[in-house]
C-alpha positions as CSV (number, residue, x, y, z in Angstrom):
1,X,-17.8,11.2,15.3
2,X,-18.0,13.1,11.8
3,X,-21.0,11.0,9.9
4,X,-19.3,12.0,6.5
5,X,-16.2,9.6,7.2
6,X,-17.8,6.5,9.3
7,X,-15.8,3.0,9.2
8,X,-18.1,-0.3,10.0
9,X,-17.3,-3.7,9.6
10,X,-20.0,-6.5,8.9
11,X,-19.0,-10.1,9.0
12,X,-19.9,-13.5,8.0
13,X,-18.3,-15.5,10.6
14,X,-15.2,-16.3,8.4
15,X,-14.3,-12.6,6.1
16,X,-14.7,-9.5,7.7
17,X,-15.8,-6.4,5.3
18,X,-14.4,-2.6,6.5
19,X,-16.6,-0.2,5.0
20,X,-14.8,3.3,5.3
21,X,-17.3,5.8,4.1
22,X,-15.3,9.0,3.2
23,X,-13.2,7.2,0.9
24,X,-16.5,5.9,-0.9
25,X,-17.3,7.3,-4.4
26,X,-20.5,5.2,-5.1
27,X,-19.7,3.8,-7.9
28,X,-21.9,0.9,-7.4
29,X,-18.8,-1.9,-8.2
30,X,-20.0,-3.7,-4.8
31,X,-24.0,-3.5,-6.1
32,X,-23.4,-5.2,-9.7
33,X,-20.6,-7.6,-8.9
34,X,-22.3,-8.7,-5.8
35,X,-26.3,-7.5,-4.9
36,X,-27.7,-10.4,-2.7
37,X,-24.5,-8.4,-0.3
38,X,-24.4,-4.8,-1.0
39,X,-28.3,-3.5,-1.0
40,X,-27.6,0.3,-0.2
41,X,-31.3,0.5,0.2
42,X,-31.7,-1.4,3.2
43,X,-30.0,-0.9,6.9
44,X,-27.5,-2.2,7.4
45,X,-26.2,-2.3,3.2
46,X,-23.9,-4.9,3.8
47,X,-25.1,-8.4,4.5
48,X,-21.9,-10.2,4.5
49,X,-24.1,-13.5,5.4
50,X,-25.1,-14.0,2.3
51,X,-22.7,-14.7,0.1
52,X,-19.5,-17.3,0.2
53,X,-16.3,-15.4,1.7
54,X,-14.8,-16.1,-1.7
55,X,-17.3,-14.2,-3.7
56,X,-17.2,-11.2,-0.9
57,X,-13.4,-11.3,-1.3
58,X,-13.5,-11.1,-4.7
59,X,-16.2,-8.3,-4.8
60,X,-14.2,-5.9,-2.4
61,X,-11.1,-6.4,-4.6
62,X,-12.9,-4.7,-6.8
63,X,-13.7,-1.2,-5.3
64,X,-11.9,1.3,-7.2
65,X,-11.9,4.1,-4.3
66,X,-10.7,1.6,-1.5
67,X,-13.4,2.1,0.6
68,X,-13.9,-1.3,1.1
69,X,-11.3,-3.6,2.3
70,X,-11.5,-7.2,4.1
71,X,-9.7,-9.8,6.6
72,X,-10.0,-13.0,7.6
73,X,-11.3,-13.9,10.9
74,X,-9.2,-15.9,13.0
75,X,-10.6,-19.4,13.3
76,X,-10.5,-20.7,17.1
């Protein structure tokens, strides 16, 4: 497994975050649109539990490298 180009996925039960990181070009979108998620401080960076699917959706939409993408979990 090369450690420069990981993918990880962190969910809230409802929206799925994918996190591919050799696409990544840190430019901090995820952090300012939507911090109590994306802490790249802390392990794991992406707490996908707290924040509304809506606002997550909206954040990843927002990466301009397409590192991070999204889909909806199917409900049972």
């Amino acid at each position: 497994m090369n450690p420069n180009n990981l993918t990880k996925e962190y969910t809230n039960g409802e929206v799925t975050i994918v996190w591919q990181s050799g696409k990544c070009i840190h430019s901090t979108n995820c952090v300012k649109n939507n911090p109590d998620v994306f802490r790249p401080k802390e392990k794991p960076w992406i707490i996908a539990e707290a924040s509304t699917s809506d606002k997550i959706i909206e954040t990843v939409k927002k990466c301009p490298s397409g590192a991070l993408t999204f889909y909806m979990n199917k409900k049972s």
